[in-house]
Residue frames as a rotation matrix with the C-alpha (Angstrom) as fourth column:
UNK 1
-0.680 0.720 -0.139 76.67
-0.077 -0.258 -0.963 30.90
-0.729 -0.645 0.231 75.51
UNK 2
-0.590 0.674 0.445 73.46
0.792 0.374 0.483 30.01
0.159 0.637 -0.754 73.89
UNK 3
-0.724 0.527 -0.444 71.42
-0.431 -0.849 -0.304 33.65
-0.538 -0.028 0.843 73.61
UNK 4
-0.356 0.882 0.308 68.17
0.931 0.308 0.194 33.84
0.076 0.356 -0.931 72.44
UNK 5
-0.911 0.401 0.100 66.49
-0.381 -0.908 0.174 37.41
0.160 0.120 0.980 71.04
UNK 6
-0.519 0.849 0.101 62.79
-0.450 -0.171 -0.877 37.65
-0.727 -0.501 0.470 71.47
UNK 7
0.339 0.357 -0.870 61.91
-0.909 0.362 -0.206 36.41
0.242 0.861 0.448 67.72
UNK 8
-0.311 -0.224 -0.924 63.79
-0.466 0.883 -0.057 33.39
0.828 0.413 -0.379 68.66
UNK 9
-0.811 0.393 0.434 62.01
-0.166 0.556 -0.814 32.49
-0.561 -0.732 -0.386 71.64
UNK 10
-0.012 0.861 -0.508 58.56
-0.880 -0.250 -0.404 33.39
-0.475 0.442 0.761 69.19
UNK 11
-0.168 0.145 -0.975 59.95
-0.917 0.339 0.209 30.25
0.361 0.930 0.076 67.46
UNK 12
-0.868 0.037 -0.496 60.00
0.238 0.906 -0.349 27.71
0.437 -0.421 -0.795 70.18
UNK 13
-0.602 0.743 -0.292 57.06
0.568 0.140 -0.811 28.90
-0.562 -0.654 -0.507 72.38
UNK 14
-0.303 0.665 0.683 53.66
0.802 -0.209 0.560 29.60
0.515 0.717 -0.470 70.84
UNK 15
0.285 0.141 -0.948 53.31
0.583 -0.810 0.055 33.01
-0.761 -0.569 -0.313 73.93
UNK 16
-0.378 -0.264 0.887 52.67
0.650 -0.758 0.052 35.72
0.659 0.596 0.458 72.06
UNK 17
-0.953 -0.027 0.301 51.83
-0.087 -0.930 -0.358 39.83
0.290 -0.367 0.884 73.16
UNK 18
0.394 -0.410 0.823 50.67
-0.779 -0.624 0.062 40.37
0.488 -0.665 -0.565 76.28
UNK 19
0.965 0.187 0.186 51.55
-0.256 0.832 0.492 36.78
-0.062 -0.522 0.850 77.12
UNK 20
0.370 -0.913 -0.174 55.24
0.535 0.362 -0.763 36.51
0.759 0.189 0.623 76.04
UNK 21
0.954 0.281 0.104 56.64
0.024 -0.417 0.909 37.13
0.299 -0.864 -0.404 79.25
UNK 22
0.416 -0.894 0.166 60.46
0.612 0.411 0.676 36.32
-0.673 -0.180 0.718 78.47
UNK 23
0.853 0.270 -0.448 62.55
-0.128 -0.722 -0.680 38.85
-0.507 0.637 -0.581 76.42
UNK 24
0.046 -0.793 -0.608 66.01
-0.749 0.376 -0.546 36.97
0.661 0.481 -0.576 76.08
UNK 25
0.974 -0.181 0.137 67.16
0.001 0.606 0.796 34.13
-0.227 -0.775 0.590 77.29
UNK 26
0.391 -0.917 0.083 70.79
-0.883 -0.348 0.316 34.92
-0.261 -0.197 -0.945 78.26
UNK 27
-0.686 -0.682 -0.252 72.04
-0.693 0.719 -0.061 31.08
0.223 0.133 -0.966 78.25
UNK 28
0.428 0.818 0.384 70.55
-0.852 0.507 -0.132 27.96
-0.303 -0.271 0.914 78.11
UNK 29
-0.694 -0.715 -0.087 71.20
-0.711 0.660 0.241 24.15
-0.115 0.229 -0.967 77.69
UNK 30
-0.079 0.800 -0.594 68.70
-0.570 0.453 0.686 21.82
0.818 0.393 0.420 75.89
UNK 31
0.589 0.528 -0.612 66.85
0.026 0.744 0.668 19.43
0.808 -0.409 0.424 78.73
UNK 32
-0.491 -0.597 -0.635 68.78
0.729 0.118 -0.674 20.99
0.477 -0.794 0.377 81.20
UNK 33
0.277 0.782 -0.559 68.17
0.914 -0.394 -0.099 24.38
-0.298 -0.483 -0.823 81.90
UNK 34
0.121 0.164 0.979 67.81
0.864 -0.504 -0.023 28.26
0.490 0.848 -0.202 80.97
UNK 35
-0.546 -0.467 -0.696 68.43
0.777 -0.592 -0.213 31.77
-0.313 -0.657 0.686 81.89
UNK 36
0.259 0.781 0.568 65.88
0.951 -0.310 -0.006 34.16
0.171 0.541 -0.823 81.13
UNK 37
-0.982 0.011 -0.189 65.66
0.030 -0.977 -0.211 38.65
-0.187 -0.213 0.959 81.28
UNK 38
0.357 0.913 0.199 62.10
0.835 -0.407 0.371 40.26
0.419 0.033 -0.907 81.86
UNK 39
-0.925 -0.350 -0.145 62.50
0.378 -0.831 -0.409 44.13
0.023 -0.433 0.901 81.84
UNK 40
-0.235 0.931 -0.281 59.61
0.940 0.144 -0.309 44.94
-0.247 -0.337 -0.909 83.41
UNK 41
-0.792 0.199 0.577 58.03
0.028 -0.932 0.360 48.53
0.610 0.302 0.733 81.74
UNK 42
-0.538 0.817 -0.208 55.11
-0.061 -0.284 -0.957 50.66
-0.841 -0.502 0.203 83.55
UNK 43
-0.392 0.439 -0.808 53.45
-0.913 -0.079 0.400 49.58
0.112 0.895 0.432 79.81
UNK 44
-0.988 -0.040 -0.146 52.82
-0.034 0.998 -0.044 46.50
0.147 -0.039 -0.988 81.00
UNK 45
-0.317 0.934 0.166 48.87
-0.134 -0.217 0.967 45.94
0.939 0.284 0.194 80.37
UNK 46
0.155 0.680 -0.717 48.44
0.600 0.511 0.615 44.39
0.784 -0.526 -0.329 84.27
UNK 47
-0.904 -0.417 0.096 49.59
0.376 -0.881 -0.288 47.88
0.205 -0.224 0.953 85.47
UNK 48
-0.303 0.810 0.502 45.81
-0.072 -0.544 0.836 49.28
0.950 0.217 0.223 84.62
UNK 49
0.566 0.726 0.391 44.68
-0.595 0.031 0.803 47.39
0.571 -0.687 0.449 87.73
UNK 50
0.684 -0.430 -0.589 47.62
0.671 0.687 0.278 45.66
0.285 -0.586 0.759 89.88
UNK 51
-0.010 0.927 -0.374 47.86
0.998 -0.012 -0.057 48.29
-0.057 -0.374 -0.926 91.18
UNK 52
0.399 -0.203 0.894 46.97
0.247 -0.915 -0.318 51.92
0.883 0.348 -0.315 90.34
UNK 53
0.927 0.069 0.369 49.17
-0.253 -0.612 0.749 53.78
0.278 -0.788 -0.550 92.63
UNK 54
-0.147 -0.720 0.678 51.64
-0.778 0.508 0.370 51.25
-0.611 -0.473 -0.635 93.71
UNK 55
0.710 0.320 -0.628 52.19
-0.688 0.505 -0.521 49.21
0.150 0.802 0.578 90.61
UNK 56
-0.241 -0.690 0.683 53.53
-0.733 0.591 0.338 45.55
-0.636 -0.419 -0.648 91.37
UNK 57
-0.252 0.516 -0.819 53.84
-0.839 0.305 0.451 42.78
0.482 0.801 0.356 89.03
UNK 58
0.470 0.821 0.325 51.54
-0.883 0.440 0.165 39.93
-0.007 -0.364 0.931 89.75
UNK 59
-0.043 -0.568 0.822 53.26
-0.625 0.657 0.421 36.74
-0.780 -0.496 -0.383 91.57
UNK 60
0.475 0.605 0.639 51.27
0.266 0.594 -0.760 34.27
-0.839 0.530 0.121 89.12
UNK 61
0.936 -0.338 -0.101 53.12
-0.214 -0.317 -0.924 36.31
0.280 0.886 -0.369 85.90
UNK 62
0.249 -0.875 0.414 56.31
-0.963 -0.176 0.206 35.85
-0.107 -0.450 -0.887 87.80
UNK 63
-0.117 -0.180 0.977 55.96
-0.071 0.982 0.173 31.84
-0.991 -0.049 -0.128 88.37
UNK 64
0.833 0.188 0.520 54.65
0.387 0.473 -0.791 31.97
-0.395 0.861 0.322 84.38
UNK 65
0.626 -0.754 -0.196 57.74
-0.716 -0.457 -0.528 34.30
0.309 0.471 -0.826 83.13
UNK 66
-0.303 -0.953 0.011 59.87
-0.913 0.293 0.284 31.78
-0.274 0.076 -0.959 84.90
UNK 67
0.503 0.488 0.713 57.64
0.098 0.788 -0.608 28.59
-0.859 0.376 0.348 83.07
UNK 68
0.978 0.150 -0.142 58.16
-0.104 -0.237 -0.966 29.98
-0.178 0.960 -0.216 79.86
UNK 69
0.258 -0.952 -0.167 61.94
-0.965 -0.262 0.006 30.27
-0.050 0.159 -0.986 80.65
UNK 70
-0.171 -0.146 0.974 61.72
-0.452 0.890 0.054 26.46
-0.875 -0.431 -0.218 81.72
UNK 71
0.586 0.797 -0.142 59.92
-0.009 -0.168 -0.986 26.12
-0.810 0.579 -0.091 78.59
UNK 72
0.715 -0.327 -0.618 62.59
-0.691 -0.197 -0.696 26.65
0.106 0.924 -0.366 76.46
UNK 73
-0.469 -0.806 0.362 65.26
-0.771 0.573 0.278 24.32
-0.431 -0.149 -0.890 77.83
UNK 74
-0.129 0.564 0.815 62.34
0.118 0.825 -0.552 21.39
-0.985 0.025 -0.173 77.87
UNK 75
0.528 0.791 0.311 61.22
0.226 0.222 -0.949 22.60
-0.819 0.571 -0.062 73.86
UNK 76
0.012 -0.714 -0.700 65.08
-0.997 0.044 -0.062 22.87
0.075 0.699 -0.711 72.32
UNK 77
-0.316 -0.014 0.949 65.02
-0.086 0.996 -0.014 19.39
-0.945 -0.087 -0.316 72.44
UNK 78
-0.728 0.072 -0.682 64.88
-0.684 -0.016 0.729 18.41
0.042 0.997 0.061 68.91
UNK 79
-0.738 0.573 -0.357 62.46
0.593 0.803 0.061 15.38
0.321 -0.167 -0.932 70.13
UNK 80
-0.252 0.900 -0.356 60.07
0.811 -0.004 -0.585 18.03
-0.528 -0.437 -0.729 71.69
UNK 81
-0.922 -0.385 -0.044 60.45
0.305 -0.791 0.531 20.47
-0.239 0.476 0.846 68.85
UNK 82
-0.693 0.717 0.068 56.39
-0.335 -0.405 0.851 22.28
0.638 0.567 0.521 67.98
UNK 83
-0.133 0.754 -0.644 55.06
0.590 0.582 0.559 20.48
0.796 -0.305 -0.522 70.88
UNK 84
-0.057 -0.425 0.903 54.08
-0.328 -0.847 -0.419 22.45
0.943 -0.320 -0.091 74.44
UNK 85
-0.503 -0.057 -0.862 54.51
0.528 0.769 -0.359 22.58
0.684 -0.636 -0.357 77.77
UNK 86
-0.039 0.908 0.417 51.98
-0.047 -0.419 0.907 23.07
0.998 0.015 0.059 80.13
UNK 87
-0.102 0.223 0.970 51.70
-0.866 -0.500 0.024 23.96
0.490 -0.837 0.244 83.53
UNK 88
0.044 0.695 -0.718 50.81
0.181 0.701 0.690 21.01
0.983 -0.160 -0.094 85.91
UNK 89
0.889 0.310 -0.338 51.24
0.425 -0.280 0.861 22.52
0.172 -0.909 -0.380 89.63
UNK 90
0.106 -0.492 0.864 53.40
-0.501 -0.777 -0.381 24.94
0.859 -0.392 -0.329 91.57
UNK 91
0.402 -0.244 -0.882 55.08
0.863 0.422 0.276 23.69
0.305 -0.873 0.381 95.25
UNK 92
0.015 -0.630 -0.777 57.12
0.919 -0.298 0.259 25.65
-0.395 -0.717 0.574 97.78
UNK 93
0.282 0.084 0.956 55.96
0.535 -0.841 -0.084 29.18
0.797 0.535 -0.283 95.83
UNK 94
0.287 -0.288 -0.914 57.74
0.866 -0.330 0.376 31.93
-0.409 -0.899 0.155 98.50
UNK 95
0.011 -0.646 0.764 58.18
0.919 -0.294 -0.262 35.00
0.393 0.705 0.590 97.45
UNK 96
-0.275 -0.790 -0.549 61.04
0.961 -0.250 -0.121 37.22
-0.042 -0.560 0.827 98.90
UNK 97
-0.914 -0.250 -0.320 60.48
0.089 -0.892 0.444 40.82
-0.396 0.377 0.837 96.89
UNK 98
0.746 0.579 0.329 57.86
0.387 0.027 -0.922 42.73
-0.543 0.815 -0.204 94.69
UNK 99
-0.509 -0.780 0.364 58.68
0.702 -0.132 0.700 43.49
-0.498 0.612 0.615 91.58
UNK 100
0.383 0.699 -0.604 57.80
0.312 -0.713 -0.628 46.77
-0.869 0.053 -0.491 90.43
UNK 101
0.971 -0.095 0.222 58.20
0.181 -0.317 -0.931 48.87
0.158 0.944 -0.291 86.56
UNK 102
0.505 -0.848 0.163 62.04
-0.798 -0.530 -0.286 49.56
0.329 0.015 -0.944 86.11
UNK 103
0.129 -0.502 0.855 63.14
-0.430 0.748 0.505 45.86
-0.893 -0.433 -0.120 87.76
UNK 104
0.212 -0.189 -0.959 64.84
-0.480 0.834 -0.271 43.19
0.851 0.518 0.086 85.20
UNK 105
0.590 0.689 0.420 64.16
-0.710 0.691 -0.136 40.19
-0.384 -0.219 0.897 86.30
UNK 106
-0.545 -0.755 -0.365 67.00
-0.795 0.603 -0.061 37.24
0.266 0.257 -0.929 85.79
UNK 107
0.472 0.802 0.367 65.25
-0.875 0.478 0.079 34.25
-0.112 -0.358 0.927 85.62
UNK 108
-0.690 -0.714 0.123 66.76
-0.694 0.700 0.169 30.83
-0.206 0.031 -0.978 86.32
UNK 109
0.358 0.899 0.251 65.18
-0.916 0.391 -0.092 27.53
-0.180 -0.197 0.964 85.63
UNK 110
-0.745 -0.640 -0.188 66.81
-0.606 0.767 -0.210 24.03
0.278 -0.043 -0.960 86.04
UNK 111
0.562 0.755 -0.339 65.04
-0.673 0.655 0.344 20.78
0.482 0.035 0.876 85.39
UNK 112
-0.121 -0.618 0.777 65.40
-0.991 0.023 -0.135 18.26
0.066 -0.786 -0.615 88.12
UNK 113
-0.730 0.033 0.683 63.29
-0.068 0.990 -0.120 15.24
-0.680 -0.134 -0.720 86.92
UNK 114
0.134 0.863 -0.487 61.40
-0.986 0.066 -0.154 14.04
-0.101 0.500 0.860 84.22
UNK 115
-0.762 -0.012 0.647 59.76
0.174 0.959 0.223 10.86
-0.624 0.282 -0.729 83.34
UNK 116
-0.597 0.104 0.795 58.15
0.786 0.273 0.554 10.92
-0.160 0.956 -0.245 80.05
UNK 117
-0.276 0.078 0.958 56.23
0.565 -0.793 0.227 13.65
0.778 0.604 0.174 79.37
UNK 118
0.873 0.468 0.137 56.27
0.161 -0.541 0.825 14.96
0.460 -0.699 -0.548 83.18
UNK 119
-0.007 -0.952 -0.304 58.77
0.880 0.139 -0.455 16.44
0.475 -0.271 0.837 84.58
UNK 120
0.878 0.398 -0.265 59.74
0.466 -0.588 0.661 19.12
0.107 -0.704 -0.702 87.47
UNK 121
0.071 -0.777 0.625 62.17
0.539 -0.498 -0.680 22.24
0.840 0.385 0.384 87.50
UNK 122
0.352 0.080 -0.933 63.30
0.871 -0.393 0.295 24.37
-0.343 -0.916 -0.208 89.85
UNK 123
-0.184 -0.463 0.867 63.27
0.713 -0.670 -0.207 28.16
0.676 0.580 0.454 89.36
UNK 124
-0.086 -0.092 -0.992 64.24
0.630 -0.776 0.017 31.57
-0.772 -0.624 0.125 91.01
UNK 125
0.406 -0.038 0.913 63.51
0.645 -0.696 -0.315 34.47
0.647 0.717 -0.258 89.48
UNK 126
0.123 -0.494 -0.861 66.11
0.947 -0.201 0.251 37.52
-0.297 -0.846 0.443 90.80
UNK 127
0.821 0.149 0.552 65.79
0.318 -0.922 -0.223 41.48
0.475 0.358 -0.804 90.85
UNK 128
0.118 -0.944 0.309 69.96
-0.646 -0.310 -0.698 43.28
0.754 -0.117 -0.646 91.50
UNK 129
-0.298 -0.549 -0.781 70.70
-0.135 0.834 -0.534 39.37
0.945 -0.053 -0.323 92.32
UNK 130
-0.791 0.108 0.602 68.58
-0.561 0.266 -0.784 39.17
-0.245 -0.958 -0.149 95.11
UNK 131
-0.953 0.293 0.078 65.28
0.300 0.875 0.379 36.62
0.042 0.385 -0.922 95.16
UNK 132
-0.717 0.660 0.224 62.27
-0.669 -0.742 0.044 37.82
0.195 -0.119 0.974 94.16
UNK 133
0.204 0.945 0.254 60.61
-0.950 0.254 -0.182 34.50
-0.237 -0.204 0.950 94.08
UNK 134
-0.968 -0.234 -0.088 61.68
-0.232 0.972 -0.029 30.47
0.092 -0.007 -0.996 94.20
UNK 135
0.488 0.834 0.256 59.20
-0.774 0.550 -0.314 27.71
-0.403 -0.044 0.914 93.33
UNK 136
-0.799 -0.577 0.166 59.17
-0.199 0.515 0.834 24.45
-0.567 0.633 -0.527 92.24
UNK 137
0.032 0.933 -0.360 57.35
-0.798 -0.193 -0.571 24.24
-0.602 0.305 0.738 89.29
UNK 138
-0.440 0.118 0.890 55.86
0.207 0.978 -0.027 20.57
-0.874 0.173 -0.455 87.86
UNK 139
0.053 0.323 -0.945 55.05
-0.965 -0.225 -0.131 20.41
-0.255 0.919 0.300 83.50
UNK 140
0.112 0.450 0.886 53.89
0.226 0.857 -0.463 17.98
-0.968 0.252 -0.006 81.02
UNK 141
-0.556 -0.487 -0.674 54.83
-0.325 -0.619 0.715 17.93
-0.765 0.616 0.186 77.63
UNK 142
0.205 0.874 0.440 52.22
0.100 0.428 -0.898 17.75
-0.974 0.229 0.000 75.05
């Protein structure tokens, strides 16, 4: 198994605090794909206002926590080593669960196609192995 601690994600992706949104990645496989962990804390800064009362984390952090996880398969590549990848559109976003302080968060991400520096993954993010949210999600490596 290929782990990753939180410093070593700090070295491939340029997300830093409140934006690092991955805290290990359990297993991964260069230009393939990655396993990610978000343990979600009631510290989280988008708590203040998402929402007082009934704190949920925001769908949009969810689809980026499971970028970032994509992110790392696509930037162990020794060819895409210091370079990044960047968003380029979301499809089929559906999502099953919220996710609320106390959830970890198993992210999956598996690249399904690239052609030079574009290329599209598919990822689930799951909360006690159920789906909290499936998308495919379309990057560009720069």
């Amino acid at each position: 198994m290929n782990e990753l601690s939180a410093a070593q994600i700090a070295e491939i992706l340029p997300h830093r605090y409140p934006f690092a949104l991955v805290d290990r990645i359990l297993d991964y496989e260069p230009g393939a794909w990655a396993i990610g962990r978000k343990c979600v804390s009631m510290d989280e800064p988008f708590f203040q206002g998402h929402f007082p009362g009934t704190p949920i984390m925001p769908g949009v952090l969810l689809l980026e926590a499971l970028a970032q996880t994509g992110a790392i398969a696509v930037l162990s590549l020794p060819e895409n080593k210091g370079k990044l990848a960047l968003f380029g559109g979301v499809k089929n976003a559906h999502f099953k669960r919220q996710v609320v302080p106390g959830d970890v968060v198993e992210l999956h991400c598996k690249l399904i196609k690239q052609k030079g520096p574009i290329g599209v993954a598919e990822a689930v993010a799951y909360v006690e192995g159920k789906p909290a949210v499936k998308a495919e999600l379309t990057f560009a490596i720069k």
